[in-house]
N, C-alpha and C positions, 0 to 999 in steps of 0.2 A: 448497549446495555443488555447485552443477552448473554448467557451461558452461566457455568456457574464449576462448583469441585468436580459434580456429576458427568458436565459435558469436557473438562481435565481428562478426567478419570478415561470415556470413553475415546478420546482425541489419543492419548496414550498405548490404551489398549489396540488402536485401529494400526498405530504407527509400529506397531512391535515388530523388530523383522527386517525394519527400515523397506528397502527396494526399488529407490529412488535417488538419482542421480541429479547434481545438483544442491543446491540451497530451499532449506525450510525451512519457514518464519510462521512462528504462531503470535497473534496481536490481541492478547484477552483484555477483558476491563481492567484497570491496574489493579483494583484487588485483588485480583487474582495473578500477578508478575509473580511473586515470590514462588508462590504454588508452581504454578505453571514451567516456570526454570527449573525447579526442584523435579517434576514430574518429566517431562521433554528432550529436559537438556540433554539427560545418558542416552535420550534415541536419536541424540544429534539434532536435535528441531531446536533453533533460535528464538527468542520472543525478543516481543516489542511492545513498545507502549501504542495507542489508539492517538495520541497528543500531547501536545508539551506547551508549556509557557515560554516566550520570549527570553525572558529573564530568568538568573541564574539562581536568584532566591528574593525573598521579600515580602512584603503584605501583598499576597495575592490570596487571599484563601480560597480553600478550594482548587485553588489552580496546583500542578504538578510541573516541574521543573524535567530538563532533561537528565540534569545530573542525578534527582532522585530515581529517577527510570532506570539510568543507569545504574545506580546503586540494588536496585529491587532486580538487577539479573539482565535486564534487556542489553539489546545489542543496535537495537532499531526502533526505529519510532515514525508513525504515519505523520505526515502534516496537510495541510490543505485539503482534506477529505469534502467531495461534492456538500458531505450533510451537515459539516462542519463551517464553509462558505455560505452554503444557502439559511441555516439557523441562524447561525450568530454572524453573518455578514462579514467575514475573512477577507479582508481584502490582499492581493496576490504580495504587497510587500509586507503584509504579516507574516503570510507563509512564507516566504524569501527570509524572512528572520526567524523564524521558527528554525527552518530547516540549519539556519547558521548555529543558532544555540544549542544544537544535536551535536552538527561534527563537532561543535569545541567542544561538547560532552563527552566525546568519543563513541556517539551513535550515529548510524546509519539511517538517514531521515529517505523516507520514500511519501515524495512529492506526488499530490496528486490533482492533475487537470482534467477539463473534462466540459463537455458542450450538454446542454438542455436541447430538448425535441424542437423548443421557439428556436434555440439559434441556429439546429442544422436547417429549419425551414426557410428560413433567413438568408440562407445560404453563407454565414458566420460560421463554421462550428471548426474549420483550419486555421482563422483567423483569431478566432476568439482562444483555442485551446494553444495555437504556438504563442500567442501574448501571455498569457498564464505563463506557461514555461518560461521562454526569455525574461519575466519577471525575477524570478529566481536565480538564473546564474548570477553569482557573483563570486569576485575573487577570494573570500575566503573558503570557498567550496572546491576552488583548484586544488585537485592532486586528492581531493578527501572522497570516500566512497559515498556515493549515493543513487537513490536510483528514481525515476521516473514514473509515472503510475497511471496511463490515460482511461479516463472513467467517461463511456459513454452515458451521461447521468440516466438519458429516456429509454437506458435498457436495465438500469440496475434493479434489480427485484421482477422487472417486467415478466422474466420467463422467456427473453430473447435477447441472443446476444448481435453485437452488430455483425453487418456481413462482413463476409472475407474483403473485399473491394474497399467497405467502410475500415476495418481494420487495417490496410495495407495502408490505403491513404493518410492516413492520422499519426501512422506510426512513420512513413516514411516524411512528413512534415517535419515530426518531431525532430526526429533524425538529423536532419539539418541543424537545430536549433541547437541542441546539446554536446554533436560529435558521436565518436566513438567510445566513449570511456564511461558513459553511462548508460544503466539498463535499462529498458524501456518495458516497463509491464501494461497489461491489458487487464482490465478488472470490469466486468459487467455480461451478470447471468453468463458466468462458469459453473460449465457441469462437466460430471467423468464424460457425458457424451459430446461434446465439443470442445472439451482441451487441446485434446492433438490436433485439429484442423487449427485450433486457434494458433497452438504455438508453432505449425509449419508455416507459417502467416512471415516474408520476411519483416526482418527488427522486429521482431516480439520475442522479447529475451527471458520470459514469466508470464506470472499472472496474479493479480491480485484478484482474491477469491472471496466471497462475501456470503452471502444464504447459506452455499455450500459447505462455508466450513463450520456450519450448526450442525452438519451431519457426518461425525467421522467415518461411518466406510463410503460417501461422497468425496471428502477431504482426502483422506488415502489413498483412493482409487487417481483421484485428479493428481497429488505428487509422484506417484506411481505409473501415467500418464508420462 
């Protein structure tokens, strides 16, 4: 629930010029899909929605559907987000259904897993974040674009991202679990100053970007990275 026309507006401005190689995804509140497509799209940036409901329509109020995402411009849509699990208690075969009701929507769901500070101490947090995953694969997601998202939760907003060591580890986990035909993003306290360590990092195929991209010449400079 942050940003707004203003922070559009700036996102746009920052992005003019393009200079970046690659896929760009912006994932505003849905109020702002419409905008956001209308403003972005000609500079090549994709949006997305932040969530989706299971189901394809119905008495859900309040809730949003994939297909109206899709209808509002999106191309993609986040599922399983750490804050989305830990609030309202998402259990992995919700997200496993989420992320299904996306590709029949014909969106691109970017799944995301991810260990708490308790469970890396635990010595849990490979354990805990390849069960997440494996949760999700299923057959109707063969052959459909999607991509992977691992969120070290006890660094998100922290102001520190995991190490390179922690990175390589989790992502070469994952690796295992999904194959080759999905992306595997890193998302947790990205900044323009450790994007490029992040993304030399092997299987780190992105990054899903959070604080930073409240600040477009941070956001810019990190796709321009």
């Amino acid at each position: 629930m942050n940003g707004g026309l203003g922070l559009l507006g700036g996102l746009a401005a920052a992005l003019k010029g393009g200079g970046w190689t690659g896929r760009a995804v912006v994932c505003p509140p849905a109020t702002l899909l419409g905008e956001a497509h209308r403003l972005l799209g000609p500079l090549g940036v994709e949006v997305g929605g932040q969530d989706c409901h299971v189901a394809e329509r119905g008495a859900h109020t309040g809730d949003l559907s994939a297909a109206l995402l899709a209808a509002a411009g999106a191309r993609h849509v986040i599922v399983g987000h750490s804050e989305r699990r830990a609030a309202y208690g998402e259990a992995d075969a919700w997200v496993r259904d989420k992320a299904v009701a996306a590709v029949e929507a014909g969106l691109s769901p970017i799944v995301c897993v991810g260990d708490t500070a308790e469970m890396r101490a635990a010595g849990l947090a490979v354990e805990t974040v390849t069960r997440q995953a494996r949760a999700v694969l299923d057959a109707r997601l063969a052959g459909r674009a999607w991509a992977l998202a691992y969120e070290p939760v006890w660094a998100i907003g922290s102001g520190r991202a995991a190490s390179r060591d922690e990175i390589i580890e989790m992502h070469a986990a994952l690796r295992t679990v999904v194959g080759r035909g999905t992306l595997i993003l890193y998302g947790g306290s990205v900044t323009p100053g450790n994007a490029g360590e992040i993304l030399a990092c092997p299987e780190v195929d992105g990054l899903l970007i959070g604080g930073a991209s409240l600040r477009p010449d941070q956001f810019a400079a990190i796709l321009r990275t």
